[in-house]
Backbone as numpy.savetxt, mean C-alpha at the origin, in Angstrom:
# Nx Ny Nz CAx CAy CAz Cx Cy Cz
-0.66 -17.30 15.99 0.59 -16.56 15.80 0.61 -15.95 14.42
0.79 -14.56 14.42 0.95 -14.06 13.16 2.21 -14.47 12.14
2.45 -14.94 11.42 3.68 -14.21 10.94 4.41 -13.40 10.52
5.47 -13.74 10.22 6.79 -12.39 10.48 6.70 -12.18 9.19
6.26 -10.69 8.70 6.18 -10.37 7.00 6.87 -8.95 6.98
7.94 -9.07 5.84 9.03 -7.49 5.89 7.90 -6.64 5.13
8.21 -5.75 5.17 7.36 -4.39 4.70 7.28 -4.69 3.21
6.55 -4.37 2.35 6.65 -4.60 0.88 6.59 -3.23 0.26
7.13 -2.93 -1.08 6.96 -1.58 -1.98 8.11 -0.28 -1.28
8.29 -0.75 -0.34 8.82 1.04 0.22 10.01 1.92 -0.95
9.64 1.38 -2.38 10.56 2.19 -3.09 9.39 3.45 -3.34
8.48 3.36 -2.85 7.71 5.17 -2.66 6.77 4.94 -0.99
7.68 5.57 -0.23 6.58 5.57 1.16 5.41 5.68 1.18
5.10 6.67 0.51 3.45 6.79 0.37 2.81 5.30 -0.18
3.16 4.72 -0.97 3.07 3.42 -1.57 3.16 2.53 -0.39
3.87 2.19 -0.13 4.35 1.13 0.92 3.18 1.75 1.96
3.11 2.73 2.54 1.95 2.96 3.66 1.00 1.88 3.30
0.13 2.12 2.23 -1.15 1.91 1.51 -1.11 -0.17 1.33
0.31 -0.04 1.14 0.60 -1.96 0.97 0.45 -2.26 2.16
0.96 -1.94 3.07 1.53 -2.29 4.63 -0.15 -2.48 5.26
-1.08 -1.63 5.01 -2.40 -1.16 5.62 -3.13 -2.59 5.10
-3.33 -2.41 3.17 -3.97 -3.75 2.94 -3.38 -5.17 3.23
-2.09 -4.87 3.25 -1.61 -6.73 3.98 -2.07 -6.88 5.33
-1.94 -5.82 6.37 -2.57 -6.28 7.79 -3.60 -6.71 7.36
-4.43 -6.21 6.35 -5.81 -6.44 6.38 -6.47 -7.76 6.35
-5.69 -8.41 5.19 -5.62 -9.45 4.71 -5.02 -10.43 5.92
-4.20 -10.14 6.45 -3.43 -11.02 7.82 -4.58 -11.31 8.84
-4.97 -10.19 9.37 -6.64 -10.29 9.64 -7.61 -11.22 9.32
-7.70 -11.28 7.90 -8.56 -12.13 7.13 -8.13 -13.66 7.60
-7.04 -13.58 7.71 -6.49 -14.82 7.46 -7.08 -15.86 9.08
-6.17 -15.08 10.25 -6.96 -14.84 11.42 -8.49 -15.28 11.43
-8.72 -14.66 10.75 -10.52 -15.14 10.74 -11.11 -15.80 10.37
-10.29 -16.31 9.02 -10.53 -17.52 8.31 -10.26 -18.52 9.03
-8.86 -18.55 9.82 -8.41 -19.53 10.64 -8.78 -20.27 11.98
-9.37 -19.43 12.61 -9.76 -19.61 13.48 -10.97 -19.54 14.43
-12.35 -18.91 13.52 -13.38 -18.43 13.89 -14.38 -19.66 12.92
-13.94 -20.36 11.92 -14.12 -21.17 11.38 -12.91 -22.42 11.01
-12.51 -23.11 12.25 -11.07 -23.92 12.48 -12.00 -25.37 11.75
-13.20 -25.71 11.99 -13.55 -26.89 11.42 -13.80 -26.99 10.23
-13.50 -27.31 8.91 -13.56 -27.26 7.28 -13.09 -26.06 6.58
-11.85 -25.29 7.49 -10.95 -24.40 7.34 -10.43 -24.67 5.45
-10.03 -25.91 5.79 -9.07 -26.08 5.18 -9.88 -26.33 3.43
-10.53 -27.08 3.33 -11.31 -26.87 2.23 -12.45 -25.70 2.04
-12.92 -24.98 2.68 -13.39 -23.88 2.17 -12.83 -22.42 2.18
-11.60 -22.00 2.79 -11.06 -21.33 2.78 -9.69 -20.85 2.70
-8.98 -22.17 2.05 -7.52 -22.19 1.41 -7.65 -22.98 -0.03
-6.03 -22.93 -0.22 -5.88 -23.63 -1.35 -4.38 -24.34 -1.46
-4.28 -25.11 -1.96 -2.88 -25.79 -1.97 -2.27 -25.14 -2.80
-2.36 -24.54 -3.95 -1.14 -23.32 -4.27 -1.48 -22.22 -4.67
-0.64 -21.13 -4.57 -0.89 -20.17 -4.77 -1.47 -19.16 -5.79
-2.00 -18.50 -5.86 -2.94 -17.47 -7.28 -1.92 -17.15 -7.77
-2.53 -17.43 -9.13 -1.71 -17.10 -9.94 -2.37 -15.13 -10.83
-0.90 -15.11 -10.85 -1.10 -13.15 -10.89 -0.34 -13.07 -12.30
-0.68 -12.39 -13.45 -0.82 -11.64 -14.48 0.67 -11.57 -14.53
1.69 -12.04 -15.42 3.30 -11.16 -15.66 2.74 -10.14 -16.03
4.44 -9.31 -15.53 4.98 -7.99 -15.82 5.51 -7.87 -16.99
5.25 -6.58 -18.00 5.95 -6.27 -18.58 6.98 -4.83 -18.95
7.28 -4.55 -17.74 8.60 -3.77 -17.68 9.62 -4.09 -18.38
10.46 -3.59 -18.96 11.62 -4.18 -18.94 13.00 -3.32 -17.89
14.31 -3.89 -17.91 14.89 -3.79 -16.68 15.30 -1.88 -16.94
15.65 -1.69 -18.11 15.82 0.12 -17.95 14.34 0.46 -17.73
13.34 0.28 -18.07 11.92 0.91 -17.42 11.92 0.81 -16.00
12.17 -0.46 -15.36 12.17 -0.59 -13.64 13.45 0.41 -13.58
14.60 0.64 -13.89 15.52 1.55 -13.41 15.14 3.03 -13.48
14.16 3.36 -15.26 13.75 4.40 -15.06 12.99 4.76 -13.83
11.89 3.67 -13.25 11.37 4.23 -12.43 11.37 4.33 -11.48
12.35 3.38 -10.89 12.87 3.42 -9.44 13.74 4.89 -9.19
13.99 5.39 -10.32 14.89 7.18 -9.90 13.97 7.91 -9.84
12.75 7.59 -11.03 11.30 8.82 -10.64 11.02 9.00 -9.58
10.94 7.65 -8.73 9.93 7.44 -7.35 11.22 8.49 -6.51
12.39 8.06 -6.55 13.45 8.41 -5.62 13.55 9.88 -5.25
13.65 10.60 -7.18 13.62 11.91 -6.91 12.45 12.51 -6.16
11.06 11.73 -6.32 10.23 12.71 -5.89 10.07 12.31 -4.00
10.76 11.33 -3.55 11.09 10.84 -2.06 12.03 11.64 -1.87
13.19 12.09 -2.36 14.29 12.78 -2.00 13.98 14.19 -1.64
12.86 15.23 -2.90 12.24 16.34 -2.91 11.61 16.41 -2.17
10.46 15.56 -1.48 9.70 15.88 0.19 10.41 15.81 0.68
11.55 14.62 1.28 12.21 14.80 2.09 13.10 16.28 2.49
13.81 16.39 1.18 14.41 17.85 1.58 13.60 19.69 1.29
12.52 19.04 1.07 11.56 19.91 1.51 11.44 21.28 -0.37
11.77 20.19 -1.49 11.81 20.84 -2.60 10.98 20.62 -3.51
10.52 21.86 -4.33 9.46 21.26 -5.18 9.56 20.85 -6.27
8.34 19.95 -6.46 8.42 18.92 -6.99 7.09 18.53 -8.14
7.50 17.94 -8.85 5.82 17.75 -9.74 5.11 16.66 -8.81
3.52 16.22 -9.10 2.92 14.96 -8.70 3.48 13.83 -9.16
3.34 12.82 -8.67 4.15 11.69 -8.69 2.90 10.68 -9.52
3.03 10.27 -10.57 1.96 9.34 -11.10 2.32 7.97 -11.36
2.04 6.83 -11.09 2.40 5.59 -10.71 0.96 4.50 -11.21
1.24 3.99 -12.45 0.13 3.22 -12.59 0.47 2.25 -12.11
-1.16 0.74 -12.63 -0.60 0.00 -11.29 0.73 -0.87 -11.78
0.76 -1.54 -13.06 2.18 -2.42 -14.06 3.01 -1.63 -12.87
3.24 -0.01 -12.78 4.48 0.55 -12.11 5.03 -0.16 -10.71
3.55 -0.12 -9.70 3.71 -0.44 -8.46 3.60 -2.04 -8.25
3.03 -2.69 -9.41 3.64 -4.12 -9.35 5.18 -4.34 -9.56
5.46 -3.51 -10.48 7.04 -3.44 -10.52 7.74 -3.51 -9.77
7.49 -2.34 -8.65 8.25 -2.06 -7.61 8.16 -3.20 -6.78
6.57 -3.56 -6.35 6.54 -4.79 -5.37 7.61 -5.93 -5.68
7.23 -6.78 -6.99 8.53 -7.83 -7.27 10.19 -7.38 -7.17
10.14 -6.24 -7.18 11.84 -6.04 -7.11 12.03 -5.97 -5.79
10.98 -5.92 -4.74 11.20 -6.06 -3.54 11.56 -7.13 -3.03
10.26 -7.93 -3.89 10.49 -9.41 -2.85 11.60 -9.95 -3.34
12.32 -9.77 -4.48 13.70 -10.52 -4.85 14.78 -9.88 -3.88
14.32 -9.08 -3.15 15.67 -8.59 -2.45 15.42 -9.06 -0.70
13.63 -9.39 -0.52 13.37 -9.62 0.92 13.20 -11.44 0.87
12.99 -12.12 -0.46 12.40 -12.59 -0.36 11.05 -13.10 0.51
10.15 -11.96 0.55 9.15 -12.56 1.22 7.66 -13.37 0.31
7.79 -14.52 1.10 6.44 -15.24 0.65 5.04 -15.21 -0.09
5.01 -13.45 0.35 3.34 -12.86 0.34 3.20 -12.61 -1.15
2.51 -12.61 -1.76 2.31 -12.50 -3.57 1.34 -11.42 -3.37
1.41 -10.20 -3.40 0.36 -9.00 -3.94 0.39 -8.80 -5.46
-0.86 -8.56 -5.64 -0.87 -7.91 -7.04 -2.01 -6.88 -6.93
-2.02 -5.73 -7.80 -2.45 -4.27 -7.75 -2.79 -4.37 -9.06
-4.43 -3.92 -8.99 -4.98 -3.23 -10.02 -5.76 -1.92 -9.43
-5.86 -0.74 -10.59 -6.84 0.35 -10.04 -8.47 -0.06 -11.36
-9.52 0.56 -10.58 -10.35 0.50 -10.87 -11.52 1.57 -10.41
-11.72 2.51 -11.36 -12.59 3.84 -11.64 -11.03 4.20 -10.03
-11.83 4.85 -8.77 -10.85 5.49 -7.48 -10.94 4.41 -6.80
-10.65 3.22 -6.85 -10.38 2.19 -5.99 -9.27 1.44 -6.48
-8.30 0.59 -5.71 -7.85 0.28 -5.56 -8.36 -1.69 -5.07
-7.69 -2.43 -6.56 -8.07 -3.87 -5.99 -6.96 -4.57 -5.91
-6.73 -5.31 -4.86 -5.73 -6.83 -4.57 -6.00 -7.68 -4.28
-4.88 -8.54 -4.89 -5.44 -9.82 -5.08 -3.87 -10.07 -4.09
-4.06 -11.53 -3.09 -2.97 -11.97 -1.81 -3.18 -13.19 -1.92
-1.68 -13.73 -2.26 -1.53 -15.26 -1.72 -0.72 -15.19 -0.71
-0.71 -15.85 0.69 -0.73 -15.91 1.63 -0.25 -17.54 2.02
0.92 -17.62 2.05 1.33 -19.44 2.87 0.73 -19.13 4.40
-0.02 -20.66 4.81 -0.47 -20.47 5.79 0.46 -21.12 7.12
1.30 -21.50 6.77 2.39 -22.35 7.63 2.71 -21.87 8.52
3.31 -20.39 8.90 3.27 -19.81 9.60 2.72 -19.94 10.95
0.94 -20.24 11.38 0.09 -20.02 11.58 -0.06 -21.12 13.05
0.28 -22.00 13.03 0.79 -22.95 13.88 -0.36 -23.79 13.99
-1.18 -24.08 12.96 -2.01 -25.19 12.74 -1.70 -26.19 11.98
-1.94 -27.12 12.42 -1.05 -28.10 11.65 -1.87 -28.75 9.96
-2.97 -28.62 10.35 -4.14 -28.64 8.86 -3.79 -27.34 7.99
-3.09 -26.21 8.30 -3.04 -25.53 7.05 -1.81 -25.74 6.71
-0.46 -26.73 7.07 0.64 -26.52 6.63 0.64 -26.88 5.03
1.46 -26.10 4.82 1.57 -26.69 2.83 0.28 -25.83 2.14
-0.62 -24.94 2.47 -1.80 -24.57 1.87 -1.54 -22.82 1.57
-2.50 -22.22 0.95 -2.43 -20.82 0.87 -3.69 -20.12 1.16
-3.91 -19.05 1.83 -5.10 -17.99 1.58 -4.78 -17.34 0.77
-5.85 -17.62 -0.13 -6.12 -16.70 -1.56 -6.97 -15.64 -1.51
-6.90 -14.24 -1.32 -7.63 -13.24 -1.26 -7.78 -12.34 -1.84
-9.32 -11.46 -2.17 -8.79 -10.43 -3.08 -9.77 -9.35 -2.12
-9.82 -8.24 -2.69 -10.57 -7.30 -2.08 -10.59 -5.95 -2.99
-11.43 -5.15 -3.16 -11.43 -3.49 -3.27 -10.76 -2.76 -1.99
-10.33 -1.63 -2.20 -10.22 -0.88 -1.24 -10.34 0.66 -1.77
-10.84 1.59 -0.55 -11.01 2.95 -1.07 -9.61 3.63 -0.30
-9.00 4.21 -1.21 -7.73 5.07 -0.64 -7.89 6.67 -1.00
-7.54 7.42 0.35 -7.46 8.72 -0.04 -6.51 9.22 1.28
-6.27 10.76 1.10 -5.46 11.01 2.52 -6.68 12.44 2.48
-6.73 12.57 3.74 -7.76 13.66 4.45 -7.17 14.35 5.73
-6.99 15.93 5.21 -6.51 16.61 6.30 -5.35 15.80 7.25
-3.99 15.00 6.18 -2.94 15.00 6.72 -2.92 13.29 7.23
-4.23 12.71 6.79 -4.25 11.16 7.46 -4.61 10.26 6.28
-3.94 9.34 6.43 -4.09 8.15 5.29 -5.19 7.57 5.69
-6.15 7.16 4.81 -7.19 6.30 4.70 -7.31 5.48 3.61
-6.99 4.05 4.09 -7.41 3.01 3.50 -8.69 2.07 4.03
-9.69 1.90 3.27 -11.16 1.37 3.75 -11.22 0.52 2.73
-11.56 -0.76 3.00 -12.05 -2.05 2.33 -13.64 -1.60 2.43
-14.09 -2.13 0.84 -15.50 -1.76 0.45 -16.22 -3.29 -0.17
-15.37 -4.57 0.01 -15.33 -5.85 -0.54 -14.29 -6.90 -0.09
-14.78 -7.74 0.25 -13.24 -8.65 1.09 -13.42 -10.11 0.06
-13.02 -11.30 -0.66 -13.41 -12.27 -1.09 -11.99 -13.69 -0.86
-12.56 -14.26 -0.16 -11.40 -15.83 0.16 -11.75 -16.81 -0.45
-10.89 -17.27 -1.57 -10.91 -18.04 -2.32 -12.24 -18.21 -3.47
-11.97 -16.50 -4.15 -13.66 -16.15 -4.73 -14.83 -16.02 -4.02
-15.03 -16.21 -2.78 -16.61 -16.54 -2.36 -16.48 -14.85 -1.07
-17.33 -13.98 -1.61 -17.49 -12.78 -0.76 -17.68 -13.04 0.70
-17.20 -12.46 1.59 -17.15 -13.05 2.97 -18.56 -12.42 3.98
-19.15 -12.73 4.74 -20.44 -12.52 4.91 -20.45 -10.62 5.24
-21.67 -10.49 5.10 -22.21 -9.27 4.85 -21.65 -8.50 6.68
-22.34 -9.81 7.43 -21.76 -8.80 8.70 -21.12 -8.80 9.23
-20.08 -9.29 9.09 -18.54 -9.19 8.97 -18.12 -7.94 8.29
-18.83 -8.14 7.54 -18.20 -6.59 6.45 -18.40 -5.57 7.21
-19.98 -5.19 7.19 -19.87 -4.00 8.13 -19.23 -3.19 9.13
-18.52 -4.35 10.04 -17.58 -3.59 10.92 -16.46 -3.78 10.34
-16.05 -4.52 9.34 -14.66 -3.96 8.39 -14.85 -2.47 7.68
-15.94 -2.38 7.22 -16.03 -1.25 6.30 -15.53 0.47 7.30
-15.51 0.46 8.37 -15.66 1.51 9.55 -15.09 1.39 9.95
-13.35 0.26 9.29 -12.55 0.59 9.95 -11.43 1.34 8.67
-9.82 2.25 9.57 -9.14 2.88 8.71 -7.87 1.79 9.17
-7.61 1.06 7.99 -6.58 -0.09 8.19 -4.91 0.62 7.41
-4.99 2.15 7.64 -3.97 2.81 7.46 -3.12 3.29 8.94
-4.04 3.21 9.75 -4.24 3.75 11.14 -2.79 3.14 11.42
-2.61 1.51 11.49 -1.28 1.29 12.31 0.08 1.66 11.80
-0.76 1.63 10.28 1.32 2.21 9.63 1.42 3.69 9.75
0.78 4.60 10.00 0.92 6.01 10.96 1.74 6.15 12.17
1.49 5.13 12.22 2.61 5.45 13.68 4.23 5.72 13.36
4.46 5.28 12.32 5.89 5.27 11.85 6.00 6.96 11.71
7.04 7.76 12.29 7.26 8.97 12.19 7.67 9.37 10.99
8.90 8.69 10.10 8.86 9.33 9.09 7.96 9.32 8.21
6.97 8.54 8.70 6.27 8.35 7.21 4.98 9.21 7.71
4.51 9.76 8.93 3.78 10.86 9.44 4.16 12.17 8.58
5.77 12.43 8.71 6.28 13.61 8.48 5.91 13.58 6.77
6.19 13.01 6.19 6.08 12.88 4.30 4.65 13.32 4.03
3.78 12.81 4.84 2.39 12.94 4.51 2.16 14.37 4.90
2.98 15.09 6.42 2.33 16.45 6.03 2.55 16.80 5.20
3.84 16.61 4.29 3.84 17.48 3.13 3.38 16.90 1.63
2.20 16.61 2.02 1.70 16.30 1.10 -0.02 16.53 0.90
-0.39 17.20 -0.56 -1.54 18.10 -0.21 -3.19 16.37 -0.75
-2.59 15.38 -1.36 -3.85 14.50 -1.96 -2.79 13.56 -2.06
-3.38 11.82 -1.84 -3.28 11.23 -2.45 -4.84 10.40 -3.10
-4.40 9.87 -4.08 -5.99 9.74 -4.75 -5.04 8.39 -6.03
-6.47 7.74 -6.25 -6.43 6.96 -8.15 -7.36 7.52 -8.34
-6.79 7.86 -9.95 -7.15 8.50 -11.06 -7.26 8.08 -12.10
-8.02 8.17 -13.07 -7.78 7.08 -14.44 -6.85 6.15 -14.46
-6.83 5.34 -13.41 -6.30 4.20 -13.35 -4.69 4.30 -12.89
-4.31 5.46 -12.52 -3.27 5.79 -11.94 -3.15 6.18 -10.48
-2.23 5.77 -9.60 -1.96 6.32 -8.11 -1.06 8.01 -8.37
-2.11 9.03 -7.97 -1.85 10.08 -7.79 -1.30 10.55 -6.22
0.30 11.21 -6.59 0.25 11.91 -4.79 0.84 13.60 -5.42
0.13 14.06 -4.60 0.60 15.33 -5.14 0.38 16.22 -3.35
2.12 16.95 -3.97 3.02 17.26 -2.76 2.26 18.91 -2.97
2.35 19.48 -1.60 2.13 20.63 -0.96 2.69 21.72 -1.83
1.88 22.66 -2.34 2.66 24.08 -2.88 3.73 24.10 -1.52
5.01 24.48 -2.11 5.93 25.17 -1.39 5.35 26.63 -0.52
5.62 27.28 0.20 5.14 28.45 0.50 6.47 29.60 0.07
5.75 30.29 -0.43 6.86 31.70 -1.04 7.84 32.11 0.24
9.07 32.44 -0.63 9.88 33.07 0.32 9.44 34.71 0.87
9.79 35.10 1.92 9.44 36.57 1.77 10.63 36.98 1.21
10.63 38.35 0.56 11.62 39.22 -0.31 12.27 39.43 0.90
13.56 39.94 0.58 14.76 40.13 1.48 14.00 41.56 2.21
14.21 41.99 2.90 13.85 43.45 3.36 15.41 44.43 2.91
15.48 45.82 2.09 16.46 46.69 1.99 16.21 47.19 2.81
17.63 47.86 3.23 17.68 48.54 4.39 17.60 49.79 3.74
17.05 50.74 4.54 17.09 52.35 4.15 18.59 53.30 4.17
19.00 53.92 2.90 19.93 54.50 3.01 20.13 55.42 4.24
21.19 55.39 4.94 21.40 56.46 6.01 21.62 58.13 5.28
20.38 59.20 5.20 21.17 60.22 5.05 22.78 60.99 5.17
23.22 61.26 4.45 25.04 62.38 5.16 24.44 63.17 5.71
24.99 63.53 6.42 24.90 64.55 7.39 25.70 65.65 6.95
């Protein structure tokens, strides 16, 4: 049984897509950890508490500043206005994540770093959920790379490295992870289809999450009408 996990980040959709994609991923992991290896589960592939992740140092007008940045530039796709690129390092989008979970409280611990155009997280994961009774009280600790980009209108998120509890997970396993696009199921959500057409890249960049929205297309000039000669 999976468990029940609320969406994380959606203070920038495009953001939240990209979270939503690597937590299935990781949920997956977990799945696999759990059950494809159910005998010495519990000591080689959990931990009794959770990873510990790097504080923030925002302070609360910086999270306010940036929760209106993200907003205006969500408000401007939405109503179809232009807008500058939206740049979001990762301190930013950890930001956003914790102000989430204080409002969902959910369980799941992400943390976001960028590195050269990849994207790495690190997931603590309670396994209780899970309806085994050897992982109650324990955590999957996971981290991974991932490659993010959007192509001709479609989000792609691709894991290039998966690791549970530090130890890299076997090679051929990977392979058919690597060939898959674990952006694929949060597509289905319509509004968040519609945002992405209008949107021309998303990409990391010197260590920043770049999305940069669609040139507007020019208005045509009014047409004048031709004076009627007097007669």
């Amino acid at each position: 049984m999976e468990p029940q996990q609320k969406k994380s980040g959606r203070g920038c959709l495009f953001w939240g897509g990209i979270i939503a994609a690597i937590l299935f991923l990781f949920v997956l992991l977990t799945v696999y950890a759990g059950f494809r290896y159910v005998k010495g589960v519990v000591a080689e592939y959990t931990d009794t508490k959770p990873v510990e992740v790097p504080a923030l140092h925002l302070s609360g007008a910086e999270i306010t500043n940036l929760q209106q940045r993200v907003h205006v530039f969500n408000q401007a796709i939405k109503d179809n206005r232009p807008v500058a690129p939206l740049f979001l390092s990762a301190d930013e989008i950890n930001a956003l994540i914790a102000n989430e979970a204080k409002s969902n409280r959910s369980p799941v611990c992400l943390y976001f770093s960028f590195n050269s155009n990849q994207v790495q997280a690190q997931l603590s994961l309670p396994t209780d959920g899970f309806g085994l009774r050897m992982l109650k009280g324990r955590y999957l600790n996971g981290s991974g790379d991932f490659a993010v980009s959007l192509h001709e209108g479609r989000l792609m998120v691709k894991v290039t490295s998966l690791s549970v509890k530090g130890r890299p997970l076997p090679e051929k396993f990977m392979q058919s992870m690597r060939m898959q696009n674990f952006a694929d199921g949060w597509t289905n959500d319509v509004d968040f289809n519609a945002a992405l057409a209008k949107l021309e890249e998303i990409k990391i960049e010197e260590g920043r999450l770049v999305v940069i929205p669609k040139p507007q297309e020019a208005q045509p000039e009014p047409k004048l009408e031709k004076p009627v000669p007097a007669k």
